[in-house]
C-alpha positions in Angstrom: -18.0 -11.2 29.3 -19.0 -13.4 32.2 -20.2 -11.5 35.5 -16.7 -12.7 37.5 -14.7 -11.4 35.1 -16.1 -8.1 35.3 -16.1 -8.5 39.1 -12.3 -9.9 38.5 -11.6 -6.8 36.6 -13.2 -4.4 39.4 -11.7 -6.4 42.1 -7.9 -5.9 40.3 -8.7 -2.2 39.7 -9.4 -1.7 43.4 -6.7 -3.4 45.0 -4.1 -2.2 42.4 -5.5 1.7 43.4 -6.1 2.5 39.9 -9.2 4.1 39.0 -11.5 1.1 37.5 -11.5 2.6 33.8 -7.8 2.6 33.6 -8.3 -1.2 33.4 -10.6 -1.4 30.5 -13.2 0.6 27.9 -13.8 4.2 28.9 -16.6 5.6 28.7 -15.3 9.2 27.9 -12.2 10.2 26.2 -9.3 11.4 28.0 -9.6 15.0 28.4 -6.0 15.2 27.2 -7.3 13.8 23.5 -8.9 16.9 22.5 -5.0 18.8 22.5 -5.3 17.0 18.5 -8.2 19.4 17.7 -5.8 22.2 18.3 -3.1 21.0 16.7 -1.4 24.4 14.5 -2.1 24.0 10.7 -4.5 21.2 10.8 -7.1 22.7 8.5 -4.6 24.4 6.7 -3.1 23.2 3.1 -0.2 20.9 3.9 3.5 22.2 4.5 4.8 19.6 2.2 3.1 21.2 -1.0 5.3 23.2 -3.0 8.5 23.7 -5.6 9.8 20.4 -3.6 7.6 17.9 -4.8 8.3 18.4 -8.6 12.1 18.7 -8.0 11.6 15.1 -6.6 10.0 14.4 -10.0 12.9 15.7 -11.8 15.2 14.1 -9.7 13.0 10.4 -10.0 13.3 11.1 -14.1 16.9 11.9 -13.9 17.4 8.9 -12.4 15.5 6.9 -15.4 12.7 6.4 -13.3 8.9 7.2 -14.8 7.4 9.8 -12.5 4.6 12.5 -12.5 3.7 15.3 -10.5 2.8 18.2 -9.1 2.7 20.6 -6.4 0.5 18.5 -4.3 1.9 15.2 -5.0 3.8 12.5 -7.0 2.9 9.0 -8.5 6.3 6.6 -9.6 6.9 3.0 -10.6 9.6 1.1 -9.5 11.1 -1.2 -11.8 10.1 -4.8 -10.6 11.5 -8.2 -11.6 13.0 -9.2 -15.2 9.9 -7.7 -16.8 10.4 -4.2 -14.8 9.4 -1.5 -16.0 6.5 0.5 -16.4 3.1 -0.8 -16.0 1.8 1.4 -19.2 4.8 -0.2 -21.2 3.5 -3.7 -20.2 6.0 -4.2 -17.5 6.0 -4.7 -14.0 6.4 -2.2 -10.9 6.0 -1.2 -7.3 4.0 1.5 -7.4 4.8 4.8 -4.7 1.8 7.5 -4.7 2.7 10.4 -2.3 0.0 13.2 -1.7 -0.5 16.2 0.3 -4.1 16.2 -0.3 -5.6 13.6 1.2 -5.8 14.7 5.2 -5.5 12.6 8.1 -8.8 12.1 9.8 -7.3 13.1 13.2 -4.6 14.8 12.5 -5.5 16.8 9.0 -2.9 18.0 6.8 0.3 16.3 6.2 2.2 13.7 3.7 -0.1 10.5 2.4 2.9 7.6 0.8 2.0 4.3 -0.4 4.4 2.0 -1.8 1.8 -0.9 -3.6 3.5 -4.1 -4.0 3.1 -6.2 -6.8 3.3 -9.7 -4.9 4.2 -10.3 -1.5 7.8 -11.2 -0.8 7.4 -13.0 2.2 5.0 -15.7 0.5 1.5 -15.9 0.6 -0.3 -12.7 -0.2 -2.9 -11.2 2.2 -3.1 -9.9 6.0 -0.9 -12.8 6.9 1.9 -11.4 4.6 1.3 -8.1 5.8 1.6 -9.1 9.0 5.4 -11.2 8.5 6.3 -7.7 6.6 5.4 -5.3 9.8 7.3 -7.8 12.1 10.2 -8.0 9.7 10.3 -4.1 10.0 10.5 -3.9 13.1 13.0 -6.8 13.8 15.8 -5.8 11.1 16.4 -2.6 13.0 16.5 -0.7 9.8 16.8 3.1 11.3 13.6 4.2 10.8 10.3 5.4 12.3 7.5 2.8 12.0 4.6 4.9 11.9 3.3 3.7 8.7 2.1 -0.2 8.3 2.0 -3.0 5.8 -1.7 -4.5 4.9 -3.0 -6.1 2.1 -4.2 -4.3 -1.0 -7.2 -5.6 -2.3 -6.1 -5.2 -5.9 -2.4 -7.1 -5.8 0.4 -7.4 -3.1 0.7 -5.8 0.1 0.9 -1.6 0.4 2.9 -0.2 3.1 0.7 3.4 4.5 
């Protein structure tokens, strides 16, 4: 960064009568950042554990789905294609992975789903198809929170975190 823009920047931050790091890098956090490391339950095992999770598996099965589980988590495949059907079979599937033990590095304890992709829908596979996949999200309006993101998966299509 060029000396005038950083004289640009302080000159913006002291007309506009902001404090100059409001305008770029801190060099501290926010004091108000440190409320995550006393977040209730964060070292504690996840809420989501439990009975639940394998009722989801028997409801997956029932629904001719192949599933697995456990307490802490669930692993399905979902039918992809006119080949679909389970990758062990020799057929083809989107792949959903749910966990309750793999904590957030922030925020600790919680509910860790991946739906894998076998190809990209949008076209070309990679961070570019990822990227058409978040936007397309967020433009269809579909109802629901977007806290998780599409990016590419090293080993096949895009995975959606």
């Amino acid at each position: 960064m060029s000396l005038q823009a950083v004289g640009a920047e302080a000159a913006i931050a002291q007309t506009s009568g902001l404090p100059p790091h409001v305008t770029g890098n801190r060099r501290e956090p926010d004091e108000m950042l440190a409320a995550i490391d006393e977040l209730p339950g964060k070292d504690e095992p996840s809420l989501w554990a439990g009975d639940e999770m394998t009722k989801v598996v028997d409801l997956l099965e029932a629904n001719g789905l192949v599933a697995n589980g456990s307490h802490q988590g669930i692993t399905t495949e979902f039918p992809y294609e006119t080949n679909g059907g389970p990758a062990i079979a020799g057929g083809t599937s989107n792949l959903l992975t749910v966990t309750t033990e793999e904590p957030h590095p922030s925020f600790g304890s919680g509910l860790l789903m991946r739906l894998m992709l076998q190809e990209d829908p949008t076209g070309p596979a990679g961070p570019l198809g990822a990227m058409e996949l978040n936007e397309l999200e967020i433009q269809t309006g579909c109802n629901a929170h977007f806290i998780g993101s599409w990016c590419s998966n090293p080993s096949g299509g895009p995975q959606c975190s």
